[in-house]
C-alpha positions, 0 to 999 in steps of 0.5 A: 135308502137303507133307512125305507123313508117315505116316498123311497119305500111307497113308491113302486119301483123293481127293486125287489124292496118288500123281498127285502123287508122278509129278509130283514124280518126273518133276520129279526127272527134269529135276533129274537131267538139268539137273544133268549137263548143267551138271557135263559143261558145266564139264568139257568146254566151258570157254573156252581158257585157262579153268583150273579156278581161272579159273572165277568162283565162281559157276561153283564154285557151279553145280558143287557145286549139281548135285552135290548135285541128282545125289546127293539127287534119286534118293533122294527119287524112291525114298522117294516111289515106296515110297510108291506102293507102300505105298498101292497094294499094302498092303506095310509100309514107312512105316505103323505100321498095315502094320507099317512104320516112319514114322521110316525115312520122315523120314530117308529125307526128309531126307535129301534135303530138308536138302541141298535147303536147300543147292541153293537156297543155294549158286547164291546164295553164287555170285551173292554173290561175283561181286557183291561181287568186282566192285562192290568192284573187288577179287579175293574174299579167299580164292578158293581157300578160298571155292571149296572151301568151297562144295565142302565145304558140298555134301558136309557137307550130305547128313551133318547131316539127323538134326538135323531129328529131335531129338525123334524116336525116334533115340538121344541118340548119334545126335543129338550125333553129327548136332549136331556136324556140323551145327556143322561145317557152318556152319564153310565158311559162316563161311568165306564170310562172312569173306572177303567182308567182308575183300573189302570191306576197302579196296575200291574199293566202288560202291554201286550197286542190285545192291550194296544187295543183296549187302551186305543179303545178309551180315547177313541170312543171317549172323542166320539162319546164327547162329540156326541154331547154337539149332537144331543144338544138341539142348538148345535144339532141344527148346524151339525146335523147331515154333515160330515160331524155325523159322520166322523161321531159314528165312526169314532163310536163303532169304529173307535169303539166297536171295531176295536173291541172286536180286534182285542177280542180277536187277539185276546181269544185267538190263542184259545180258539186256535191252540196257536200263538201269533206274533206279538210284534206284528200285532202290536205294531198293527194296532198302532198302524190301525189307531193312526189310519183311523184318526187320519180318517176320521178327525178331519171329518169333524172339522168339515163337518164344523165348516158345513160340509154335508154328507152323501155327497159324491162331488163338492166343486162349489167348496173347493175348501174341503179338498185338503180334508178329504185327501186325509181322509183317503190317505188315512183309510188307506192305513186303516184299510192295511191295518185291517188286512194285516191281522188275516195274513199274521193269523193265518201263518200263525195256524200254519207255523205258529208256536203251540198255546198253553191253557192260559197263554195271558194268565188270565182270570175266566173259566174259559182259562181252565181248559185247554187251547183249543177247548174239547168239544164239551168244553170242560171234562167235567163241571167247574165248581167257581169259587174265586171272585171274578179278577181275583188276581194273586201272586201265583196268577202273576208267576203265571203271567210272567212265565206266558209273557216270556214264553209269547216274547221268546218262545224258544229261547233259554232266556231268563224268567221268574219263579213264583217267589219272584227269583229270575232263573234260566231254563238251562238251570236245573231244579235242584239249583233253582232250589238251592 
């Protein structure tokens, strides 16, 4: 198993499994040094005029990300290089048979493979924000608090990784000990979720393709946030534990959340990384085709899960009950599945044929909107000097997202837009009447 839970990882077999183990730790080895590399890149190369709190969360969120990868990596690099050792020279560390403990290899695992839930989480809460900040046109509530939550959600997380064994040999004070932690944590995740929502308040919103995403983002990992209290609480754990409850909670939190991070980070940056605009029609629809095919997907799992259906199973004829469940579940990753592919053709036309994009096709607020689509090699021609506030949005930021939005929607169409006084006039008028 991809776990290496004793006896699968201390048994002999030809699998190749300590070739593995060098994989991974020579993986770890670049985790380690990407992590240092982003940690001192914050520290000692931020723009003049960049303070701490000028950072765009996304930064925050890239900081707190490689704190975890610097503190959790090693741990897993020694946990497997002890399994080397058990299976190359017999000592009794993990397996019962050498007189060694399996259950010091499942904390040992998760202590790093909880935290790992939050690598891949916090880059998204990070592409969330500057997401909802500026198709909102407003700065995130809370800044600080969002910021530091995301601090606190790094250091909570290495604290609550005893929940994954409630029913293992720990003690009943353990557990509560780790539940009332794994209650915690999900308090700066609240955090996150609330203020986001009170961005959107009143907000200038733009529902444009990365803005689909971002506002699917909020409910889908609020279920899988909220699903996760069942399993932070050790009387509801012990039912739902290995089953399908698991698995739909996991996929609502990297799926939901992760994945569809990942997509409005793809559409939001695409413009910028390509020099070309993609079409926003397709890509709106396909955000709706990918929030239905996945809740097709993964809602019914809850509800098997709550029935008692245990996961890894390939074959359920004892249940027959679970049938109707898991046709929904094939049809919706069937949706899903066509709403992942869609993005490759609609961006690739779109590197062929698709309309040239300005610096800042979405009127955004960010360095990376000061230079051109796509950057020069250095980035900038000479070094930014920041003197906004981070989401400082103002009524010429506003003219300007008005005229990307036009020229996204009918990019050659004389169609009306707005001056910056908030004047509508067509590209068929000349300056001097637009003045006059």
């Amino acid at each position: 198993g991809w776990t290496f839970y004793t006896p699968y990882s201390s048994m002999y077999s030809n699998s190749n499994v300590a070739l593995v183990i060098v994989g991974i730790f020579i993986a770890g080895f670049s985790s380690i040094t990407t992590g240092i590399n982003f940690i001192v890149t914050v520290h000692k190369m931020r723009a003049p005029g960049m303070t701490w709190f000028r950072l765009p969360l996304f930064i925050w969120a890239m900081y707190a990300t490689s704190v975890v990868i610097i503190l959790g990596t090693p741990v897993v690099a020694i946990t497997l290089l002890l399994v080397v050792f058990e299976r190359v020279f017999k000592l009794p560390i993990f397996s019962p048979e050498l007189g060694g403990d399996p259950v010091l290899f499942q904390h040992m695992f998760w202590f790093y493979s909880h935290p790992a839930v939050y690598i891949m989480i916090l880059p998204a809460f990070g592409v969330q924000s500057e997401l909802i900040a500026n198709f909102a046109r407003k700065r995130v509530f809370g800044y600080h608090f969002v910021a530091f939550s995301t601090l606190a959600i790094a250091g909570l997380g290495f604290l609550v990784w005893g929940h994954h064994m409630f029913i293992s040999s720990q003690s009943m004070y353990q557990g509560v000990v780790f539940s009332l932690i794994s209650f915690l944590v999900a308090v700066p995740s609240a955090v996150k979720i609330f203020n986001w929502t009170a961005t959107l308040y009143k907000g200038n919103i733009r529902l444009q393709a990365p803005m689909y995403y971002a506002l699917g983002f909020i409910g889908l990992f609020t279920v899988g946030g909220l699903t996760g209290l069942y399993l932070g609480s050790m009387g509801t754990d012990v039912h739902l534990t290995a089953t399908y409850f698991v698995v739909a909670h996991f996929h609502y939190v990297m799926v939901g959340g992760t994945m569809l991070a990942f997509l409005g980070a793809l559409h939001y940056w695409w413009p910028k990384m390509t020099g070309r605009l993609y079409s926003e029609g397709i890509a709106k629809a396909n955000a709706m085709l990918v929030f239905i095919g996945f809740n097709l997907t993964f809602f019914p799992q809850f509800i098997m899960g709550n029935m008692g259906m245990p996961r890894r199973y390939h074959y359920y004829y004892f249940a027959p009950e679970y049938q109707i469940y898991h046709i929904m579940s094939t049809a919706g990753a069937t949706v899903l599945g066509l709403g992942f592919a869609i993005p490759a053709f609609y961006l690739t036309k779109s590197l062929i044929s698709g309309p040239r994009a300005s610096a800042n096709p979405w009127g955004a607020h960010g360095l990376e909107w000061e230079t051109s689509s796509p950057p020069p090699t250095s980035n900038f021609l000479e070094t930014p000097i920041v003197t906004d506030e981070v989401y400082d949005f103002d009524p010429v930021s506003e003219y300007e997202q008005e005229r990307a939005t036009q020229e996204i929607l009918h990019p050659n169409s004389s169609a009306d837009r707005v001056d910056k006084d908030g004047v509508k006039y067509n590209d068929s008028d000349t300056s001097k009447e637009r003045d006059n």
